[in-house]
N, CA, C and O atoms as a printed pandas DataFrame, in Angstrom:
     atom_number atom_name residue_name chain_id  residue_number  x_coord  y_coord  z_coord
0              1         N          UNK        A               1    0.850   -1.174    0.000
1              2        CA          UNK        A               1    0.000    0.000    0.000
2              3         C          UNK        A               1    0.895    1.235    0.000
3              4         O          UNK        A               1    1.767    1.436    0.846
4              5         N          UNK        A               2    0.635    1.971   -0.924
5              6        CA          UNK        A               2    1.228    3.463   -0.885
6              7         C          UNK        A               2    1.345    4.214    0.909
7              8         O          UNK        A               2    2.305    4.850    1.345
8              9         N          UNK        A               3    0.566    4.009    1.359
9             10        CA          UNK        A               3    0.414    4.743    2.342
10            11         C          UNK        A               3    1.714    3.960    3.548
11            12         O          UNK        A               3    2.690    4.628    3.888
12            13         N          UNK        A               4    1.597    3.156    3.835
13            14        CA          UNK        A               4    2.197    2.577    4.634
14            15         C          UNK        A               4    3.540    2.367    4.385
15            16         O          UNK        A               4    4.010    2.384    3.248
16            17         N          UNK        A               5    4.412    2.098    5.750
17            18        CA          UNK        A               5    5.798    2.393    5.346
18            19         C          UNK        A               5    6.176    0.771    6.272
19            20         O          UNK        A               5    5.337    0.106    6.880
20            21         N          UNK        A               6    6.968    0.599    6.199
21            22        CA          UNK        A               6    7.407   -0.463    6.914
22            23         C          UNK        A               6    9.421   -1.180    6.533
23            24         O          UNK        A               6    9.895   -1.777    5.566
24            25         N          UNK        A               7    9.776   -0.900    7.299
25            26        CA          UNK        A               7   11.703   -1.046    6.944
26            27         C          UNK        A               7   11.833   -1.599    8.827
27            28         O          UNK        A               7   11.193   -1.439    9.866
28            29         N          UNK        A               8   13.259   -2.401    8.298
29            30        CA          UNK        A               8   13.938   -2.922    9.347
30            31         C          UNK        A               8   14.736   -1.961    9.784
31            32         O          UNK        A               8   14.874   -1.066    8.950
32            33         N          UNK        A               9   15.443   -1.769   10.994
33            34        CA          UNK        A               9   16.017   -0.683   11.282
34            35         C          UNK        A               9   17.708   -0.873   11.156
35            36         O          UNK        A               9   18.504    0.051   11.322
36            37         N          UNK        A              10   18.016   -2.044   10.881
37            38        CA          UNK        A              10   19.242   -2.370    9.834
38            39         C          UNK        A              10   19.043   -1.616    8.267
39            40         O          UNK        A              10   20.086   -1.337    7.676
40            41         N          UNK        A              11   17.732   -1.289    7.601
41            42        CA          UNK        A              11   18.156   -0.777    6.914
42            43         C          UNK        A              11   18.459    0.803    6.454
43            44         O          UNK        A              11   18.712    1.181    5.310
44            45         N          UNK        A              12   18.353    1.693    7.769
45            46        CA          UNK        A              12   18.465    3.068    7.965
46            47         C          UNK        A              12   19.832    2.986    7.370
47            48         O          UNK        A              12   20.708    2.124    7.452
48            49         N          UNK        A              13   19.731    4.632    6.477
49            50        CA          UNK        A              13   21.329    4.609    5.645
50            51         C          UNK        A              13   22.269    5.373    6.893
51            52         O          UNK        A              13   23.496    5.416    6.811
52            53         N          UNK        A              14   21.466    5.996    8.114
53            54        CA          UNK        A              14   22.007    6.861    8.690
54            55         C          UNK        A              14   22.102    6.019   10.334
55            56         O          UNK        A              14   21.186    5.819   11.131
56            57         N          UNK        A              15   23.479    5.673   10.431
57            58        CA          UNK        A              15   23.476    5.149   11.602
58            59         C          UNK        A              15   23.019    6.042   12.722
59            60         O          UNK        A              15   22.248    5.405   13.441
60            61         N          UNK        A              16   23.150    6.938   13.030
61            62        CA          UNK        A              16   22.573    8.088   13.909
62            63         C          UNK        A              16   21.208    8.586   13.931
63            64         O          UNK        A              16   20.755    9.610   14.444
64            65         N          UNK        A              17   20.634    7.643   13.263
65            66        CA          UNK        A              17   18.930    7.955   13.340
66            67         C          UNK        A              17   18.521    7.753   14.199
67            68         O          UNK        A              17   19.036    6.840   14.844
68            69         N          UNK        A              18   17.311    8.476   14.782
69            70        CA          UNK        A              18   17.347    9.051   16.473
70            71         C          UNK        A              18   15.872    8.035   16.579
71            72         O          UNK        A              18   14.819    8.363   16.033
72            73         N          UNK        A              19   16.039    6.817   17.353
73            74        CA          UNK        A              19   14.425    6.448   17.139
74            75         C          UNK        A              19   13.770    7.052   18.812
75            76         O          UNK        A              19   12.611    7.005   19.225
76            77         N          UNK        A              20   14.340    7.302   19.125
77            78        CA          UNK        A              20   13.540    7.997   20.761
78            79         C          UNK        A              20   12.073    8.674   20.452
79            80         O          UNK        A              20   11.183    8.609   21.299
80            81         N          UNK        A              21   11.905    9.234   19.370
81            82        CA          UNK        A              21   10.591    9.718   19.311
82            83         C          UNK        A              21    9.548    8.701   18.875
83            84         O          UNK        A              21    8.341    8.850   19.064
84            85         N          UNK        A              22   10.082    7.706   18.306
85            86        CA          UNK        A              22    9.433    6.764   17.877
86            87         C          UNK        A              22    8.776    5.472   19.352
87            88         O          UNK        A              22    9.535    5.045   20.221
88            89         N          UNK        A              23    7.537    5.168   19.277
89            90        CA          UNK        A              23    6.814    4.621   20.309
90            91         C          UNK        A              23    7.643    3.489   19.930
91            92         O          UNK        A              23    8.146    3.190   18.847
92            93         N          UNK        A              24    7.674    2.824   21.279
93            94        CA          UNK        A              24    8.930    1.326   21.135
94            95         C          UNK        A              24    7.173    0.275   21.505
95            96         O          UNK        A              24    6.338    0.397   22.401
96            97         N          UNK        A              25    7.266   -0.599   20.409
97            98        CA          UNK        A              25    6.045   -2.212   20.447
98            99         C          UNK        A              25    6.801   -3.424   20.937
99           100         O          UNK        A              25    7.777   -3.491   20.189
100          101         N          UNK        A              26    6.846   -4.202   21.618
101          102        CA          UNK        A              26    7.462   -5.561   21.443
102          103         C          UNK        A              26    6.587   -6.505   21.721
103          104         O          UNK        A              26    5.652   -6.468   22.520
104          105         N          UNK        A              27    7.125   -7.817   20.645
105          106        CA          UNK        A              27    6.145   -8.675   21.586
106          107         C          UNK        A              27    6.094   -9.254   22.588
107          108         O          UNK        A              27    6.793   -8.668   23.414
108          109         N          UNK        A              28    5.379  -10.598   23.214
109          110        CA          UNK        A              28    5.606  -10.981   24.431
110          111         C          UNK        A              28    6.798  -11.991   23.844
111          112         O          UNK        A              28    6.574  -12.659   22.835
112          113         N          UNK        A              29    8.061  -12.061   24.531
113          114        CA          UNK        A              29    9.230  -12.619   24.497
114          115         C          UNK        A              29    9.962  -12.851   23.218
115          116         O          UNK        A              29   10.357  -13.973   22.900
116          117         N          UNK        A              30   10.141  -11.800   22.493
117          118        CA          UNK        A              30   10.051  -11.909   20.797
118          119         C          UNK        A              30   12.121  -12.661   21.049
119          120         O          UNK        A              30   12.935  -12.131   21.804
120          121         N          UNK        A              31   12.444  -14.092   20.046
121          122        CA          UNK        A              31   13.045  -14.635   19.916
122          123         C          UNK        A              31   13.839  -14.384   19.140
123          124         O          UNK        A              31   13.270  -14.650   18.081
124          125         N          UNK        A              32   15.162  -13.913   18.824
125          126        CA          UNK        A              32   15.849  -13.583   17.890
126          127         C          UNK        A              32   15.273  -12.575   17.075
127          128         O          UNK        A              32   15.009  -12.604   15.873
128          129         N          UNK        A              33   15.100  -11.566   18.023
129          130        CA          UNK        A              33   14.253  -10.079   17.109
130          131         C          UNK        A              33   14.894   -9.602   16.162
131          132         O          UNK        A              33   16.101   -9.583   15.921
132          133         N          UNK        A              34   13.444   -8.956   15.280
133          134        CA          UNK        A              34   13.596   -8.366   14.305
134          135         C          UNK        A              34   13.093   -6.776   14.864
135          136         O          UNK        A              34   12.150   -6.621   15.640
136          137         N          UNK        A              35   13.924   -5.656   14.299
137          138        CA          UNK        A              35   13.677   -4.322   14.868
138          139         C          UNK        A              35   12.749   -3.916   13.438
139          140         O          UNK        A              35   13.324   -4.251   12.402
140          141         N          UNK        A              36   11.649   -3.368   13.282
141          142        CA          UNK        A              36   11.226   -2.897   12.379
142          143         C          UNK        A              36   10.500   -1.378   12.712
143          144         O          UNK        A              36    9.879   -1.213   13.762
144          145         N          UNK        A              37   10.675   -0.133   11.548
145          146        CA          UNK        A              37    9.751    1.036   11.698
146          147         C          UNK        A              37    9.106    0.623   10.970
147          148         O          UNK        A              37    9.346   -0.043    9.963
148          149         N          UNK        A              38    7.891    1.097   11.549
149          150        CA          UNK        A              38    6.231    0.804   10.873
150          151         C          UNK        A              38    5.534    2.766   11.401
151          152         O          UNK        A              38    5.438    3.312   12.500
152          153         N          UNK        A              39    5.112    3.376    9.584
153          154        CA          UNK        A              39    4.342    4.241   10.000
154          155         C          UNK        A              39    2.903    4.593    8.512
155          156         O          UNK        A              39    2.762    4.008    7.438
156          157         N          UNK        A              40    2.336    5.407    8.937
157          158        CA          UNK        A              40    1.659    5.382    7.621
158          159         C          UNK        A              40    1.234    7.080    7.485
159          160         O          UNK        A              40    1.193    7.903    8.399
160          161         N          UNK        A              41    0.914    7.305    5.900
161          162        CA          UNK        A              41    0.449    8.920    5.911
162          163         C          UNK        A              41   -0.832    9.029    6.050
163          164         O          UNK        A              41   -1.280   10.113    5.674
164          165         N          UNK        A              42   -1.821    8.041    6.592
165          166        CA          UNK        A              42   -2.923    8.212    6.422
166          167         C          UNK        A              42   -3.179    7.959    7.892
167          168         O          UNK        A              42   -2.402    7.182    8.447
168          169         N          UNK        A              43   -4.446    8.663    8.816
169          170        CA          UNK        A              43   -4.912    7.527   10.241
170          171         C          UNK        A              43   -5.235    6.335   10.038
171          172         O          UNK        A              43   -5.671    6.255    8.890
172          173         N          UNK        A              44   -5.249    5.486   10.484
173          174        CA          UNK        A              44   -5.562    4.027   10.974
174          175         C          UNK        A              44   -6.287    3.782   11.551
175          176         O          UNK        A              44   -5.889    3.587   12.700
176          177         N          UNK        A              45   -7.787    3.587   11.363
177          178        CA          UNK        A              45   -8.705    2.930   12.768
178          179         C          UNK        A              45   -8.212    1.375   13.136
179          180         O          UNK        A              45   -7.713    0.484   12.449
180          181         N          UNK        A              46   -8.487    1.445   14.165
181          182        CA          UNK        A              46   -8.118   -0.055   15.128
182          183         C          UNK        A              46   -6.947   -0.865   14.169
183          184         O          UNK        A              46   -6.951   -1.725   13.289
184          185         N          UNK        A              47   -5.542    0.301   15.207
185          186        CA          UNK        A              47   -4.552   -0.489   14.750
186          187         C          UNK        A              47   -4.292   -1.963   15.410
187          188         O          UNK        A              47   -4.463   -2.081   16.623
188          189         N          UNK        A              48   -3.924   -2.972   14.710
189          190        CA          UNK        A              48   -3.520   -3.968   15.535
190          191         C          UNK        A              48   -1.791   -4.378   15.124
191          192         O          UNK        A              48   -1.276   -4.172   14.025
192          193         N          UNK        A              49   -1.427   -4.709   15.770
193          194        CA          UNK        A              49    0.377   -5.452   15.782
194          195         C          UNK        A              49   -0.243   -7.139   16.249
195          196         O          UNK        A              49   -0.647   -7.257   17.406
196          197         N          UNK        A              50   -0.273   -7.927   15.659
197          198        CA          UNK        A              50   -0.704   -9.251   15.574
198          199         C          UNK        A              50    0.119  -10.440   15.319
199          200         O          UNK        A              50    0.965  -10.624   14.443
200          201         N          UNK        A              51   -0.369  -11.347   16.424
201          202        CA          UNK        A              51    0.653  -12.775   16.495
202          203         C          UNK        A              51   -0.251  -14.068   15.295
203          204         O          UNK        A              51   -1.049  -14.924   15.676
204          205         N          UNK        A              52    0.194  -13.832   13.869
205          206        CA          UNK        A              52   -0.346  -14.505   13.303
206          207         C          UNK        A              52   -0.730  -15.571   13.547
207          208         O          UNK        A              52   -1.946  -15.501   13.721
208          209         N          UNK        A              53   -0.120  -17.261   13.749
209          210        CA          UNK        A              53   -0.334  -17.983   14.597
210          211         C          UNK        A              53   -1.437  -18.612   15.344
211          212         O          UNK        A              53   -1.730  -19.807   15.318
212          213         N          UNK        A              54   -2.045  -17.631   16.046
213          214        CA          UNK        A              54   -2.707  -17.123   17.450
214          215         C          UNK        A              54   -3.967  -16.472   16.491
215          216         O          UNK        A              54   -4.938  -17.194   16.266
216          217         N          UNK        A              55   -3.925  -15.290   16.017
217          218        CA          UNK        A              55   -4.750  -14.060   15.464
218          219         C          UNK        A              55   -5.027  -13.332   16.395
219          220         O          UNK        A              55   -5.950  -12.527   16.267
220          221         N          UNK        A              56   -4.185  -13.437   17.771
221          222        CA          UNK        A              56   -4.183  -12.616   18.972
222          223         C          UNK        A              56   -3.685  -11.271   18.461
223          224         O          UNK        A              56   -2.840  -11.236   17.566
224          225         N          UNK        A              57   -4.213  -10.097   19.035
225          226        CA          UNK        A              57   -3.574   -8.949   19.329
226          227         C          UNK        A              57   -2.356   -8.770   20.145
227          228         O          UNK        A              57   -2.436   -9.033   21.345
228          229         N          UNK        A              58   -1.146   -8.322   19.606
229          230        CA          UNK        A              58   -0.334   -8.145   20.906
230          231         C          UNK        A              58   -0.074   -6.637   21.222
231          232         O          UNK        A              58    0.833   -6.395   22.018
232          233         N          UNK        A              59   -0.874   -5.453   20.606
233          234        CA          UNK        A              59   -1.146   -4.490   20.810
234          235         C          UNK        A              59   -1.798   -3.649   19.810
235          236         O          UNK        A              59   -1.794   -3.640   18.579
236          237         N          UNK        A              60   -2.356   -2.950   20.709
237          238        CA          UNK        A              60   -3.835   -2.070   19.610
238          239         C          UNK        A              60   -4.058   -0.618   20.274
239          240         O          UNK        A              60   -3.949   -0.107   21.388
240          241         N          UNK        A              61   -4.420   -0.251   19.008
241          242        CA          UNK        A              61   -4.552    1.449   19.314
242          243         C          UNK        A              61   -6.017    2.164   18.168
243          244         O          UNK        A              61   -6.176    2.283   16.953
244          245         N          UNK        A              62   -6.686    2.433   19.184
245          246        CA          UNK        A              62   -8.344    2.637   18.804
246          247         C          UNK        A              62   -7.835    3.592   16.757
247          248         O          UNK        A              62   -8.229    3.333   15.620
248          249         N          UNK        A              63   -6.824    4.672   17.330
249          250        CA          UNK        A              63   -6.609    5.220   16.057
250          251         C          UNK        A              63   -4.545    5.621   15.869
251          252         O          UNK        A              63   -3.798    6.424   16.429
252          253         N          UNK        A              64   -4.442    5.070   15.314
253          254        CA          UNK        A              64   -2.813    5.425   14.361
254          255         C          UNK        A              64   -2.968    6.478   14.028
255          256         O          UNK        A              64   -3.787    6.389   13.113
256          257         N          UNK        A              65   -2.608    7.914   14.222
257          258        CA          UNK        A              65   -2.732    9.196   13.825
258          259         C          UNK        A              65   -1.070    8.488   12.355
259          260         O          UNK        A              65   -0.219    7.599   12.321
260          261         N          UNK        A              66   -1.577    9.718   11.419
261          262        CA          UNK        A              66   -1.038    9.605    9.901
262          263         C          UNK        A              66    0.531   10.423   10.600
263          264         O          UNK        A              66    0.409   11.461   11.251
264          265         N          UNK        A              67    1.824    9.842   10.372
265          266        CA          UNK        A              67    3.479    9.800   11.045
266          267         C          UNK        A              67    3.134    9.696   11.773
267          268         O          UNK        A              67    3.807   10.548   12.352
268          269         N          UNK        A              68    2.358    9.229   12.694
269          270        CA          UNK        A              68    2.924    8.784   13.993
270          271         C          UNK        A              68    3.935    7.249   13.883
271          272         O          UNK        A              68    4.021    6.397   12.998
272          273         N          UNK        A              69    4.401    7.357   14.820
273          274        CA          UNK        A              69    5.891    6.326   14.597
274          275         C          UNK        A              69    5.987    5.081   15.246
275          276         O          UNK        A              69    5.280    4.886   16.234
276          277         N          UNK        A              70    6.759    4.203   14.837
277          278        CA          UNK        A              70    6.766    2.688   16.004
278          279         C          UNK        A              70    7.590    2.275   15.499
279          280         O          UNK        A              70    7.837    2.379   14.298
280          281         N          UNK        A              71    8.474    1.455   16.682
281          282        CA          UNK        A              71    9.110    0.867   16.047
282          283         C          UNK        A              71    8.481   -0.916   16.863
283          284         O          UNK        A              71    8.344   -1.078   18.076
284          285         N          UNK        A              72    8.256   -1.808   15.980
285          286        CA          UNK        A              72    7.421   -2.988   16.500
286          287         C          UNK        A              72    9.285   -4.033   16.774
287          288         O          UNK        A              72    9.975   -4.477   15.856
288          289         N          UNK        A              73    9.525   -4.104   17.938
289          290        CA          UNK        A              73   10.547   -5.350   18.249
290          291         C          UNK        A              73    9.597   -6.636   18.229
291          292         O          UNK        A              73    8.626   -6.815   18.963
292          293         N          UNK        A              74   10.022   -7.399   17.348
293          294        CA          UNK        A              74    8.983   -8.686   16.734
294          295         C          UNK        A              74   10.025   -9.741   16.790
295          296         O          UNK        A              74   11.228   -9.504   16.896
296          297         N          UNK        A              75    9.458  -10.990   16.708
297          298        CA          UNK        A              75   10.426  -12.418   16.582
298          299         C          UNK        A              75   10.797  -12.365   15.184
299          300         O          UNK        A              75   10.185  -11.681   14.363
300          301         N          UNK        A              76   11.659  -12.987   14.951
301          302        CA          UNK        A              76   12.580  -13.111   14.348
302          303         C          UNK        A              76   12.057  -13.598   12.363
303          304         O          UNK        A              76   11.542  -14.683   12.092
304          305         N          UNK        A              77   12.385  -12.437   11.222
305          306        CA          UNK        A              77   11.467  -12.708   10.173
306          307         C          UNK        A              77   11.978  -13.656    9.451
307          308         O          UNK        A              77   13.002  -13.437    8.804
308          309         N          UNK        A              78   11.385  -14.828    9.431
309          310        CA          UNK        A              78   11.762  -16.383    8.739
310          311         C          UNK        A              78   10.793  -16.418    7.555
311          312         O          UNK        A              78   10.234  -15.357    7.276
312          313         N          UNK        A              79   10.489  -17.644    6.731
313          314        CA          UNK        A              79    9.726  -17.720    6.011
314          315         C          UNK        A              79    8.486  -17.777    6.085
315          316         O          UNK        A              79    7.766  -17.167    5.294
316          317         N          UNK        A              80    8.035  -18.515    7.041
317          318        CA          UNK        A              80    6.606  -18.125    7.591
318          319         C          UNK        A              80    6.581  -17.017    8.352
319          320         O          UNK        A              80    7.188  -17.087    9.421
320          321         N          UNK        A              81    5.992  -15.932    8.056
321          322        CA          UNK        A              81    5.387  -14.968    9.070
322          323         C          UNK        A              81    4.996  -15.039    9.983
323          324         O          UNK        A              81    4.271  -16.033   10.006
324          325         N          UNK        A              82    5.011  -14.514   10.962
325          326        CA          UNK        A              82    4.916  -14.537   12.630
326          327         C          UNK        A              82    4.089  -13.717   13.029
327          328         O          UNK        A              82    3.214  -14.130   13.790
328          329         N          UNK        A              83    4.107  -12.296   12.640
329          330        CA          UNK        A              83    3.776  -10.813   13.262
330          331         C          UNK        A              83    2.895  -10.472   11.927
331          332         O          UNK        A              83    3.011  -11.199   10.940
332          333         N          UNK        A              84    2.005   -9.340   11.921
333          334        CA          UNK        A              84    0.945   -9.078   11.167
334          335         C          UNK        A              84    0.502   -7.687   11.981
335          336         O          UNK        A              84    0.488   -7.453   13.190
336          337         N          UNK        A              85    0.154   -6.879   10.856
337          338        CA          UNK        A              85   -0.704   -5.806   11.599
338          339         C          UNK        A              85   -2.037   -6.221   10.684
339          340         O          UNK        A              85   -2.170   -7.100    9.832
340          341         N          UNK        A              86   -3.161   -5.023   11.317
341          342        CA          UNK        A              86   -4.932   -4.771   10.921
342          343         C          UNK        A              86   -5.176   -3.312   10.782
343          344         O          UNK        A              86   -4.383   -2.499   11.257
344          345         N          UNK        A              87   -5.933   -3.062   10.333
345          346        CA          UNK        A              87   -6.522   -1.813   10.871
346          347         C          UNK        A              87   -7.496   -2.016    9.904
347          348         O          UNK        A              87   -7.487   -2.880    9.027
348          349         N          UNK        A              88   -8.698   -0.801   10.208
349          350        CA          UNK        A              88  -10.046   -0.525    9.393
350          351         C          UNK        A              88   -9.837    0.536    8.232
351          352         O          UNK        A              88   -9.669    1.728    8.488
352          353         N          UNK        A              89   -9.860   -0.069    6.689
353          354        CA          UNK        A              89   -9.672    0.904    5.624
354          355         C          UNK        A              89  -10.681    2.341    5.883
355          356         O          UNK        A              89  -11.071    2.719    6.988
356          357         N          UNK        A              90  -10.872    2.772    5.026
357          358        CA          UNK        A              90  -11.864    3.841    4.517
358          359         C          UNK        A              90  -13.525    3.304    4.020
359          360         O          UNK        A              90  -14.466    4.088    3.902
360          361         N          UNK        A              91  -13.600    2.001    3.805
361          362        CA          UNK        A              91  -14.859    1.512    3.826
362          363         C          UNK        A              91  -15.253    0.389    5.080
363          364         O          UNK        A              91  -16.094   -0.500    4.952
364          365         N          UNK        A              92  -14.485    0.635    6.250
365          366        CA          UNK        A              92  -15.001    0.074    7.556
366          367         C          UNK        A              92  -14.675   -1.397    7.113
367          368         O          UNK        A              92  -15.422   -2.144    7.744
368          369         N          UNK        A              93  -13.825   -2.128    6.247
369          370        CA          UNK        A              93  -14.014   -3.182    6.122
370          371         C          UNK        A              93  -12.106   -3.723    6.770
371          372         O          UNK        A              93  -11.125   -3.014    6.546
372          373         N          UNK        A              94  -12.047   -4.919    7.456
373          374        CA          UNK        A              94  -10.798   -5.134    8.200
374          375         C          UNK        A              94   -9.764   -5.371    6.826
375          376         O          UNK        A              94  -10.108   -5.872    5.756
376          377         N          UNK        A              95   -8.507   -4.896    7.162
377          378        CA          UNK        A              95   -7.232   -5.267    6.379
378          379         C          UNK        A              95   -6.371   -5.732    7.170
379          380         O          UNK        A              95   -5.970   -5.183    8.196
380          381         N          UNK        A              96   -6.007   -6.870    6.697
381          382        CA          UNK        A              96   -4.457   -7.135    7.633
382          383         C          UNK        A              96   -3.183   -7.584    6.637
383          384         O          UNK        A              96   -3.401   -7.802    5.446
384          385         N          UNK        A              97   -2.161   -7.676    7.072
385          386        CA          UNK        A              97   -0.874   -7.908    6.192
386          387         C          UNK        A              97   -0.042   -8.725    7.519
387          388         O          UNK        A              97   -0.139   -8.699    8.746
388          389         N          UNK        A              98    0.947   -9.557    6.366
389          390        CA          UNK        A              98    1.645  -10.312    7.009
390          391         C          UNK        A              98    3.353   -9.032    7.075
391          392         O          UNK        A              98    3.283   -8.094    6.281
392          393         N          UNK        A              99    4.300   -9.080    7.718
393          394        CA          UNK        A              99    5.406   -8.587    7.855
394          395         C          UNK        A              99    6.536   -9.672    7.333
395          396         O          UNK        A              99    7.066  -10.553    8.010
396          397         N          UNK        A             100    6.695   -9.448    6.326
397          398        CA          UNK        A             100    8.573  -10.328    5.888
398          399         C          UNK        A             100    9.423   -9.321    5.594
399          400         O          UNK        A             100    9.608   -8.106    5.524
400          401         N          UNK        A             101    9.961  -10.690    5.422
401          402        CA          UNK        A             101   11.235   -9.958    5.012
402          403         C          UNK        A             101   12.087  -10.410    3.928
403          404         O          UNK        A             101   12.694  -11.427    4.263
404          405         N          UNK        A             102   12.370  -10.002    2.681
405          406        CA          UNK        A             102   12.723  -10.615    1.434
406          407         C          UNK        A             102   14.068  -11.407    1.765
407          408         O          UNK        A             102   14.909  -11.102    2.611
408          409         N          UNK        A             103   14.069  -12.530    0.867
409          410        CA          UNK        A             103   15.026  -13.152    0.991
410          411         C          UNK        A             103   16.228  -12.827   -0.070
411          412         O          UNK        A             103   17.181  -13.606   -0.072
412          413         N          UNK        A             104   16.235  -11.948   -0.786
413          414        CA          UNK        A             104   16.854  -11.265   -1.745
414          415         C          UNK        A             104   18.028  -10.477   -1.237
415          416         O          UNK        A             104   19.206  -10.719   -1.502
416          417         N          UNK        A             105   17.456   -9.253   -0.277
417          418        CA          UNK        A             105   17.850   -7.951   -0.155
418          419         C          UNK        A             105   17.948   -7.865    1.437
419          420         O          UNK        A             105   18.802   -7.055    1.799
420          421         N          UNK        A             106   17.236   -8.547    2.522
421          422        CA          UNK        A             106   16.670   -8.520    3.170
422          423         C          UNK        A             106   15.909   -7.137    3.511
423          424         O          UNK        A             106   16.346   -6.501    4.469
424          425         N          UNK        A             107   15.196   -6.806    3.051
425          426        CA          UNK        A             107   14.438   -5.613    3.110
426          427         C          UNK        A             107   12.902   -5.644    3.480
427          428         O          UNK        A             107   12.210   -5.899    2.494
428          429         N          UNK        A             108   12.151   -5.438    4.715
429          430        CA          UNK        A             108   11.021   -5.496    5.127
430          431         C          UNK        A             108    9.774   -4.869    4.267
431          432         O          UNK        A             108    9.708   -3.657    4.065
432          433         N          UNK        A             109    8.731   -5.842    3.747
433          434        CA          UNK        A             109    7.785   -5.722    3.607
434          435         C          UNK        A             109    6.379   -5.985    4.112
435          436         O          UNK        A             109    6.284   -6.641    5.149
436          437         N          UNK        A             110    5.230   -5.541    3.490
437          438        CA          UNK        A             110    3.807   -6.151    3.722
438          439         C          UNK        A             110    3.302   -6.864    2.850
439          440         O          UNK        A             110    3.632   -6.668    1.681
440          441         N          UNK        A             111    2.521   -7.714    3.125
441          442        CA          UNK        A             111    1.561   -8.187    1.970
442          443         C          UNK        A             111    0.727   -8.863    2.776
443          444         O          UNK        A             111    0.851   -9.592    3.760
444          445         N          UNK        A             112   -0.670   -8.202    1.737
445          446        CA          UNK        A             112   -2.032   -8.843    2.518
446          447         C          UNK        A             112   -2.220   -9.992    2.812
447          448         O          UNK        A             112   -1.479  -10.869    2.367
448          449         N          UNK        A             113   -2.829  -10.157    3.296
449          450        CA          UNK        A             113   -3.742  -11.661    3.673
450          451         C          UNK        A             113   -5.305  -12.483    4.157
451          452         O          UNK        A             113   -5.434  -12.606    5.375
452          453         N          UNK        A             114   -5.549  -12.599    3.972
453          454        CA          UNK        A             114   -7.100  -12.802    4.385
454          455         C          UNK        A             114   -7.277  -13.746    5.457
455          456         O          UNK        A             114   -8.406  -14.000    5.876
């Protein structure tokens, strides 16, 4: 999705990038973490950060204001996906995406899922 941003924080070009302003997510006991920023230009109703797995929430926020920042500390991105966010589009209907990470480049992406 255009709107949404999502990178590992290995791949900042600027080692001195300041994440302190950025809200820190983790999960419960995340295993060989993966550091990822996750933000979007648009609000977000009912964000979720999600233990695929499960389809548990492991944290939610009624609304994602558009830059607001996170950085989600998640288990570790293998081939099966682990972690997943949600939120409510513009027609009230749920979206969620899985979080990888290419095996190419290693470079963090989304892609939907139903």
């Amino acid at each position: 999705m255009q709107y949404l941003e999502c990178m590992g924080v290995h791949e900042l070009q600027d080692a001195k990038f300041d994440l302190s302003k950025y809200e820190q997510v983790s999960v419960p006991n995340p295993f060989k973490g993966a550091d990822v920023i996750f933000r979007s230009t648009k609000n977000l109703e009912e964000f979720r950060l999600l233990e695929l797995a499960s389809g548990k929430s492991v944290y939610s926020k009624d609304l994602l204001m558009a830059d607001e920042k996170l950085v989600l500390h998640l288990e570790s991105l293998e081939t099966i996906p682990k972690n997943g966010i949600s939120f409510k589009d513009d027609a009230g209907r749920e979206r969620r995406f899985a979080i990888l990470q290419s095996g190419k480049d290693g470079s963090i992406y989304l892609q939907e899922i139903e």
